[in-house]
C-alpha positions in Angstrom: -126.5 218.9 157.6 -123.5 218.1 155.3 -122.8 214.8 155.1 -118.8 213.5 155.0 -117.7 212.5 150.8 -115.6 209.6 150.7 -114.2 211.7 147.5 -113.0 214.2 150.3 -109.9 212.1 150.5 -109.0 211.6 147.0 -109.4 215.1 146.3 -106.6 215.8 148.6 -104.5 212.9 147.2 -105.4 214.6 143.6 -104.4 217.8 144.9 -100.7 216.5 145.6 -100.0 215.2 142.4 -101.7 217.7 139.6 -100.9 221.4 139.2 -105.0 221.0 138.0 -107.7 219.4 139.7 -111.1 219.3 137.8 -114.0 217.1 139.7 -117.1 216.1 137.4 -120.2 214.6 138.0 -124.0 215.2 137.2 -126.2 218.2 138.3 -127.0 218.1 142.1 -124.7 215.1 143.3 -122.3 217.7 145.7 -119.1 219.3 143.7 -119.8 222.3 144.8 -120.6 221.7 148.3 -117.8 219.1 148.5 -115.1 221.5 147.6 -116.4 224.7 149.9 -116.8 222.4 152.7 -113.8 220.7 152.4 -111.5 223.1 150.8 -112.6 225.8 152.7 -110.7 229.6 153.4 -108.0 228.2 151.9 -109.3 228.4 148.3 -111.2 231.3 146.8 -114.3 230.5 145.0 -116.1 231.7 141.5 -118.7 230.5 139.8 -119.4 230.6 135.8 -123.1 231.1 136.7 -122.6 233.6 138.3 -122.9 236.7 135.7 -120.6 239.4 136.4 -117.5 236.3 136.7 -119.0 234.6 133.2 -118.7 238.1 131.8 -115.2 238.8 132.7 -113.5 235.4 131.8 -114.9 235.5 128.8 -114.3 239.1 127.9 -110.6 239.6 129.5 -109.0 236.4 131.3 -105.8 238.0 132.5 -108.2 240.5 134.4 -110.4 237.5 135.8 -107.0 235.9 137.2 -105.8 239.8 138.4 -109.0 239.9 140.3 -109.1 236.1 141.7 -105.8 235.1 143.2 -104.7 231.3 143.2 -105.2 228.8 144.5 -108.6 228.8 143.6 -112.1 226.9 142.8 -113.7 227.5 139.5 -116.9 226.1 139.1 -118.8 225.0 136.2 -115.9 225.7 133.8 -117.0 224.3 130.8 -119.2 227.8 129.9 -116.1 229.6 129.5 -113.6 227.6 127.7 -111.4 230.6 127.2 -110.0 229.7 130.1 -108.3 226.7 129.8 -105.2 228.2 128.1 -104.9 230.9 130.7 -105.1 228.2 133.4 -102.3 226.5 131.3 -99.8 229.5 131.6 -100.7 230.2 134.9 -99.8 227.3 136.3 -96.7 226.0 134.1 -94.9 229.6 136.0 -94.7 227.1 139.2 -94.0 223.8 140.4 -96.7 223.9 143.0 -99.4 221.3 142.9 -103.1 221.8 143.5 -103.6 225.4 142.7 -106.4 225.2 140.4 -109.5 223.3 141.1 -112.2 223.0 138.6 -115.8 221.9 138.4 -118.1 220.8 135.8 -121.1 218.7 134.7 -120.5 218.6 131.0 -117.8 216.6 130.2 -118.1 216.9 126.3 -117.5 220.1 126.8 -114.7 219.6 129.6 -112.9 217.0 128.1 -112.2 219.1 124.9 -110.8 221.6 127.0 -108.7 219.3 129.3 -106.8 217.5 125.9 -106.4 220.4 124.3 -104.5 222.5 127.1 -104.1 221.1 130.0 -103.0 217.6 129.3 -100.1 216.5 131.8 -100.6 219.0 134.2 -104.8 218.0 135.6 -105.6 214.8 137.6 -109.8 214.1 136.7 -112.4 212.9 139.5 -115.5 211.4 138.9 -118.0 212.1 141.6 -121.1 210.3 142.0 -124.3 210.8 143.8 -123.9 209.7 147.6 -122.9 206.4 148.4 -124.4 203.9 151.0 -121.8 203.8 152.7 -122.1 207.6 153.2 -125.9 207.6 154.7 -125.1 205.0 157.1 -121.9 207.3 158.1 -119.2 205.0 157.4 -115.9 206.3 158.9 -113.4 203.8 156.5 -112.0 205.8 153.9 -112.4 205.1 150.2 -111.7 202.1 148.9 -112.6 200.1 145.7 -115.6 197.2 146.0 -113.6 194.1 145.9 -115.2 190.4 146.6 -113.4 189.0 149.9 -114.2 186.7 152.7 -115.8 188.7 155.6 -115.2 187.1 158.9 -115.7 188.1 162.8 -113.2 190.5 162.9 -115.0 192.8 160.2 -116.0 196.0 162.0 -119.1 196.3 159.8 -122.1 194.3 161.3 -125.8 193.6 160.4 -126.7 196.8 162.5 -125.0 199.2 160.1 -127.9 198.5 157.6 -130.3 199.0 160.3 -129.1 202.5 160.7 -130.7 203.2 158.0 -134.4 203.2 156.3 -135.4 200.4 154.8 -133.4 199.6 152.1 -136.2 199.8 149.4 -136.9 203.1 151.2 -132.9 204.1 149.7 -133.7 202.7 146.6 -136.9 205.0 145.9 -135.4 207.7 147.1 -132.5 208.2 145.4 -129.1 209.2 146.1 -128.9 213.2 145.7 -127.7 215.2 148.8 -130.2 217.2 148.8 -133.1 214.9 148.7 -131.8 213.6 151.8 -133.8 216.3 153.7 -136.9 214.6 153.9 -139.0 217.7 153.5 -138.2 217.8 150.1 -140.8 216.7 147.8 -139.5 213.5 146.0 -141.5 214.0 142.8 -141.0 217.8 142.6 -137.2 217.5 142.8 -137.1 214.7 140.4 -138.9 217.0 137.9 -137.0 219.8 138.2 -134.0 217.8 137.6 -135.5 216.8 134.4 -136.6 219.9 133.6 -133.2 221.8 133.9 -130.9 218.7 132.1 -133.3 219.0 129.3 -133.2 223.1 129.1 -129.9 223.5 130.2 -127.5 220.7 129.3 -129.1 219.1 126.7 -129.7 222.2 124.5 -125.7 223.3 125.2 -124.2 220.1 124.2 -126.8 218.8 120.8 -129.5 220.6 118.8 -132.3 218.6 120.2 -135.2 220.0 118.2 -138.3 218.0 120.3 -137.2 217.9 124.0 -140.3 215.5 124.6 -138.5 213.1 122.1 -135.5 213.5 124.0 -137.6 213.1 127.9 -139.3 209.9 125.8 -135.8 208.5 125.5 -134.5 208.9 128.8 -137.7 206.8 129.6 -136.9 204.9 127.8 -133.7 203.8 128.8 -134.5 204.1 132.6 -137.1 201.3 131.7 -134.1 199.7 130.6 -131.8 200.0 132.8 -130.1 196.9 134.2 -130.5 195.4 130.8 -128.4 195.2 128.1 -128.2 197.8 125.9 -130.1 197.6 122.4 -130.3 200.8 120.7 -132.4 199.8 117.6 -135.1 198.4 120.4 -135.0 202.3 121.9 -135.3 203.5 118.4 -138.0 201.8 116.8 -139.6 202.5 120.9 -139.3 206.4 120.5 -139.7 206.9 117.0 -136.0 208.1 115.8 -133.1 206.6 113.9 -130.6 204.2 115.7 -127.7 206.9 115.4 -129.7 209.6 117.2 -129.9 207.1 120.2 -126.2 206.0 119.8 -125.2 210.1 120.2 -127.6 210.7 122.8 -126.7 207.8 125.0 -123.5 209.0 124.6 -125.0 212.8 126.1 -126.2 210.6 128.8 -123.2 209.5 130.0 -121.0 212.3 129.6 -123.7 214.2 131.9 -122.5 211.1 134.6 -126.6 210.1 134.5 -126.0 206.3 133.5 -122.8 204.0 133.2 -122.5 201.9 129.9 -121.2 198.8 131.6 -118.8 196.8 129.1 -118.9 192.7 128.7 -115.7 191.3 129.4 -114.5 189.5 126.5 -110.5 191.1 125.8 -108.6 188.0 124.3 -111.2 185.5 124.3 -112.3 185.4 120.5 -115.8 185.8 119.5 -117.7 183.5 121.9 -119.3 186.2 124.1 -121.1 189.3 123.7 -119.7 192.8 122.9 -123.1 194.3 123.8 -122.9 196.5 126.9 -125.5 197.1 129.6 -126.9 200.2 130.8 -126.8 201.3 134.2 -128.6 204.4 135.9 -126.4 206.0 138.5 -129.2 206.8 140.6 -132.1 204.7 141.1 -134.7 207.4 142.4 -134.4 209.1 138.6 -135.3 205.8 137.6 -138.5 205.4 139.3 -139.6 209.1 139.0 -139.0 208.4 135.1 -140.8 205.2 134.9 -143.5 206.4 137.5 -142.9 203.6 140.5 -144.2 206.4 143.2 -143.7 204.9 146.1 -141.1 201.9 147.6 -143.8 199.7 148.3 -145.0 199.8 144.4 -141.3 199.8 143.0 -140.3 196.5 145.6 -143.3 194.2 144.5 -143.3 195.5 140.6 -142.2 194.2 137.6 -139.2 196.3 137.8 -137.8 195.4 141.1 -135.1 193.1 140.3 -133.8 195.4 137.5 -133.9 198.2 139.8 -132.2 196.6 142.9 -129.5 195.2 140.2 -128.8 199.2 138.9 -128.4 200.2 143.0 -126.0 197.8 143.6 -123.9 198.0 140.4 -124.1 201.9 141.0 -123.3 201.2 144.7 -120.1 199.5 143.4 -118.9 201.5 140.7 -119.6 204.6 143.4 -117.2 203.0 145.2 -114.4 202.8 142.4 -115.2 206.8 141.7 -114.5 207.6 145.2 -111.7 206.1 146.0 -110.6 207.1 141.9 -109.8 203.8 141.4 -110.2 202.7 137.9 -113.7 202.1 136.2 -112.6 199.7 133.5 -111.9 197.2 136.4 -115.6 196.6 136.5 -116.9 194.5 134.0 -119.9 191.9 133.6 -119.8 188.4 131.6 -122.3 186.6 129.1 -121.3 184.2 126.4 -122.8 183.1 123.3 -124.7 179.9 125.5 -126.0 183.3 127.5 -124.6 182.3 130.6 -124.3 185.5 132.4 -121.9 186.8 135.5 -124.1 190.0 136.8 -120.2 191.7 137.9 -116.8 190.6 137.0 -114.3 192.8 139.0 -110.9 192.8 137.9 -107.6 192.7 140.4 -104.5 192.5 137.9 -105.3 188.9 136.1 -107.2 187.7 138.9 -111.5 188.1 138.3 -114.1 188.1 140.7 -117.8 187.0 140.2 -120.5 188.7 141.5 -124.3 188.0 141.0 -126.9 190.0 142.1 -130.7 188.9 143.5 -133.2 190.9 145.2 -134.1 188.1 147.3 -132.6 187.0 151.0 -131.3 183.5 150.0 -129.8 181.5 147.1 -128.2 178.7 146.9 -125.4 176.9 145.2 -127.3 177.3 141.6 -127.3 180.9 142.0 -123.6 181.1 141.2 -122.9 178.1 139.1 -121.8 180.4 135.9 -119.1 181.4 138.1 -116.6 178.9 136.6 -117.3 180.3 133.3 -114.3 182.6 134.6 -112.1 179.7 135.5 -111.9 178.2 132.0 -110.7 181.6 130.6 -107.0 181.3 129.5 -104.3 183.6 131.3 -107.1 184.2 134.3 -107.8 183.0 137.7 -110.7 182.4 139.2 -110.8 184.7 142.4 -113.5 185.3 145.6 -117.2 185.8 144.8 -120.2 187.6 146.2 -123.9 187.1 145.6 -125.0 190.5 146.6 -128.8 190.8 148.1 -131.3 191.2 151.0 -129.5 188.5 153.9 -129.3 190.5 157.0 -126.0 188.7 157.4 -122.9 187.5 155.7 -123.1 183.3 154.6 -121.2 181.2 152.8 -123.0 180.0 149.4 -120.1 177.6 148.4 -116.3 176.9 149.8 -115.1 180.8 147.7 -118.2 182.3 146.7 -120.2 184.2 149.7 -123.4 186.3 150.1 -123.4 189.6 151.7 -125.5 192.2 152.2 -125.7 195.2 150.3 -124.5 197.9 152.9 -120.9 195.6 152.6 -120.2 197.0 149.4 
């Protein structure tokens, strides 16, 4: 059964205001599905995997574009980059918006591409895996994570989370459509994944010479993840030199499997880090990689709070892609006296604390680095959140209040 994208909306919005759409994300979260679903008759549809198409636009573009008529979907577009200056001409011969929608899950390769031609004339979308708010079928439309009182009149309830499994249950899981079927076999599907990135995407975009080096490091960093990021610790860890872990974190990302979360320190001198954490962007990759096999192992084990930290910072910044709302809004905070904000989302000069615990209550001490924020020149301290397990919405102090995790 297809489940409704929040992105469904901002792809239309995108679709008004660039003569180019491309929407990129990792393997398996939904472009495809997404755009047929959505999109519909209205759109044609071709696919670079498929052999005869790869063939033609590489060989003769003008040909590929006689035989595919506009508007049209192009998926995984960063095999043929021949066509990029094709799609340029093509669509500078009109004023009409939206005629050209691309797909890919490379963006080193896309991103050349998009600069070199198309800048101007393309409006980007980063899709992530489902959301939570998607699996428990949340009819609001996209909309950016942003810490605000919740009172009686909020149509969400304690229920909505009950809708769902248990949320540790999500967690293990993992966020990928198609694992949503629950005759698919978690491990098998994880593996394939793995198997695929590594063959596939990993060989196109660096000369990895020892794939099991490069599986090692993704373990890694999943073992990491929710921590910051220390790439001479990864290193020494796999046996390999600091900058083959500073280029291959870097393949990570572009591949949209983990989010390199950045401190907030612009204009505030040298008294807090500038060392960014690592996020995974789904959590069941996580615990196939780091073998947690089943929810009840990952929610008592070592890893938990780490883990429930990376689902809830990937819950938010889902919420930012969807809505294609802007990522650098999201930030965290720790200073050289390592006091530590787990979020800092940013609304103009206004900044918003949010911690992050995988238990059911805190109290005041929980959030007491929150005012770290307030003594930060030309910024105002604005609504918090601690984020966690409460089956209900409380206030922690007079501006900072707890929620639970499906109010993301």
């Amino acid at each position: 059964m297809y489940i409704r994208r929040e992105v469904e909306q901002t792809i239309d919005a995108m679709l008004r205001q660039g003569k180019v759409v491309l929407v990129t994300g990792s393997r398996q979260v939904g472009k495809t599905t997404v755009l047929r679903e959505h999109l519909g008759d209205d759109y044609g549809y071709v696919s670079m995997e498929n052999p005869r198409d790869f063939a033609l636009a590489k060989e003769d573009s003008v040909l590929f574009f006689e035989t595919h008529q506009l508007p049209l979907i192009i998926d995984e577009v960063q095999r043929v980059p021949e066509l990029f200056s094709p799609i340029k001409w093509i669509v500078d011969q009109s004023d009409e918006r939206g005629r050209v929608v691309l797909t890919g899950s490379q963006t080193y390769h896309l991103m050349k591409g998009v600069s070199e031609s198309l800048a101007g004339r393309i409006r980007i979308i980063q899709m992530p895996p489902l959301s939570l708010r998607e699996l428990a079928g949340d009819a609001g439309g996209p909309h950016p994570f942003i810490p605000s009182p919740v009172d009686s009149s909020d149509t969400r309830s304690p229920d909505q989370g009950k809708s769902l499994p248990a949320l540790w249950d999500v967690i293990h899981r993992g966020s990928m459509p198609e694992l949503q079927d629950a005759s698919i076999d978690w491990d098998s599907f994880y593996s394939d994944y793995v198997s695929t990135y590594l063959e596939r995407d990993v060989r196109d975009l660096i000369n990895v010479k020892d794939q099991v080096k490069f599986y090692n490091f993704m373990v890694a960093c999943a073992a990491r993840t929710g921590q910051l990021f220390n790439a001479s610790d990864i290193a020494n860890a796999i046996d390999v030199s600091h900058k083959t872990v500073a280029a291959w974190i870097s393949v990570l990302e572009a591949s949209g499997i983990v989010k390199i979360l950045q401190p907030f320190w612009p204009n505030i001198g040298k008294s807090v880090t500038k060392t960014p954490k690592i996020y995974f962007m789904d959590t069941g990759l996580v615990c196939q990689l780091t073998r947690w096999t089943t929810a009840e192992q990952l929610s008592r084990g070592a890893m938990a709070g780490h883990v429930f930290e990376t689902f809830v910072v990937s819950e938010v910044l889902k919420s930012y892609m969807n809505a294609g709302a802007n990522l650098h809004d999201v930030w965290f905070y720790r200073d050289a006296r390592k006091r530590e904000v787990d979020l800092v989302i940013q609304e103009g000069h206004i900044l918003h604390p949010v911690e992050i615990k995988a238990g059911a209550t805190v109290g005041s001490e929980a959030v007491r680095n929150f005012q770290c924020l307030a003594d930060l020149a030309d910024y105002e301290l604005g609504f918090g959140n601690v984020i966690c397990q409460t089956p209900e919405p409380y206030y922690v102090t007079r501006d900072v209040q707890a929620i639970p995790v499906w109010y993301i």
